[in-house]
C-alpha positions in Angstrom: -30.6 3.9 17.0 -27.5 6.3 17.2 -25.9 4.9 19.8 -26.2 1.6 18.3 -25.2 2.9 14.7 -21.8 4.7 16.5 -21.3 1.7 18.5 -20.9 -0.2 15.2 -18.6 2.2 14.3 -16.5 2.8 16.7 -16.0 -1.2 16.5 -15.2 -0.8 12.8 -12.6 1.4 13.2 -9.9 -1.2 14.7 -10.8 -3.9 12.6 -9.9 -1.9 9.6 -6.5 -0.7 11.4 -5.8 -4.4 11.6 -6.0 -5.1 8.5 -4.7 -2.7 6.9 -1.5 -3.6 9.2 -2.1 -7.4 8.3 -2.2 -6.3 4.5 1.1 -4.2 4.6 3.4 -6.5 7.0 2.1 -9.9 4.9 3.3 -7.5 1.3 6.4 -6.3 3.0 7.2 -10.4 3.9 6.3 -11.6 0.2 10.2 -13.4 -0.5 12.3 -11.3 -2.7 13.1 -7.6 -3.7 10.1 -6.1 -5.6 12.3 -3.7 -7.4 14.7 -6.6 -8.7 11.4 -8.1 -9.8 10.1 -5.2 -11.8 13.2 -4.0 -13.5 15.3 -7.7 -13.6 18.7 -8.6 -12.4 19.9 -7.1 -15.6 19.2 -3.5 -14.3 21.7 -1.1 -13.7 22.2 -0.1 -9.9 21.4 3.3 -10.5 18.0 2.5 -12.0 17.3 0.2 -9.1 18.1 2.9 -6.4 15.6 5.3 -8.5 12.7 3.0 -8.2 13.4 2.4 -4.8 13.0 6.1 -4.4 10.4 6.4 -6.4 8.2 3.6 -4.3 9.5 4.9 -0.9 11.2 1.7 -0.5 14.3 3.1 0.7 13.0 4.2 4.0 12.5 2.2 7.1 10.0 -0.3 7.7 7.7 2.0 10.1 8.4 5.4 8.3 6.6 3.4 5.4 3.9 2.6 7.9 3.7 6.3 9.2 3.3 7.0 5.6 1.0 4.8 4.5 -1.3 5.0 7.4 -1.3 9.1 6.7 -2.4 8.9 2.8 -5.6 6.4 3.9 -7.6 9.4 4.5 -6.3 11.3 1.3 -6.9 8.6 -0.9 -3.2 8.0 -1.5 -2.7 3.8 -0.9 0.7 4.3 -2.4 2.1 3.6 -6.1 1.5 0.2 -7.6 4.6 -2.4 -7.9 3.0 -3.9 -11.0 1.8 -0.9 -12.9 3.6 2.3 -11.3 0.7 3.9 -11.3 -1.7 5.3 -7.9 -3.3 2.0 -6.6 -6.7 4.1 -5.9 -6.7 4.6 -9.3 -6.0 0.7 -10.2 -8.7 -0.1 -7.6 -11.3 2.4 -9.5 -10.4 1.0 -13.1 -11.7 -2.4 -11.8 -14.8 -1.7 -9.3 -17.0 -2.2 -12.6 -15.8 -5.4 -13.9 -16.6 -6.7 -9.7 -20.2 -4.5 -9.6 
C-alpha cells in the first residue's frame, strides 16, 4: 500500500510542474500589457514603472519563473493583477462560495 500510495505521488509531482508552467506561460501570452490595463493609458510613466515593480514585472521572463516556482511552497502565488492583493489570499476568500 505505500509503495503504491508514493508511486502516485511521485507521478503527481510533474503533472503539477506542468501546469503550473502551462498556467504561467498561457498568463504571460494573454495580448496586451497588464499594467496599462490596470492603471489606463492615461497613467503617468512613473506610476506605470512602480506597478511594474511592484508586480515583479520588470524582470525577465525566467527570473519570474525562478520566482514564482520558489514562493509555491511558501504559499506566495504572487500579487493579484485585478485586486493587488496576495492571490492565496483571493483564492481563500472564495473556497466557500465553491465548497
Amino acid at each position: 500500500m505505500r509503495r503504491y500510495l508514493l508511486g502516485r505521488l511521485l507521478r503527481t509531482v510533474p503533472v503539477v510542474f506542468g501546469v503550473v508552467t502551462v498556467v504561467f506561460l498561457l498568463i504571460h501570452l494573454l495580448p496586451g500589457d497588464p499594467v496599462e490595463i490596470m492603471l489606463g493609458e492615461s497613467a503617468v510613466p512613473a506610476q506605470k514603472e512602480e506597478l511594474r515593480r511592484e508586480l515583479r514585472l520588470d524582470r525577465p521572463i525566467l527570473s519570474q519563473y525562478a520566482s514564482f516556482l520558489a514562493g509555491i511552497p511558501r504559499g506566495d502565488l504572487g500579487i493579484s493583477f485585478r485586486s493587488r492583493e496576495p492571490v492565496l489570499g483571493e483564492i481563500a476568500r472564495r473556497i466557500p462560495a465553491t465548497v
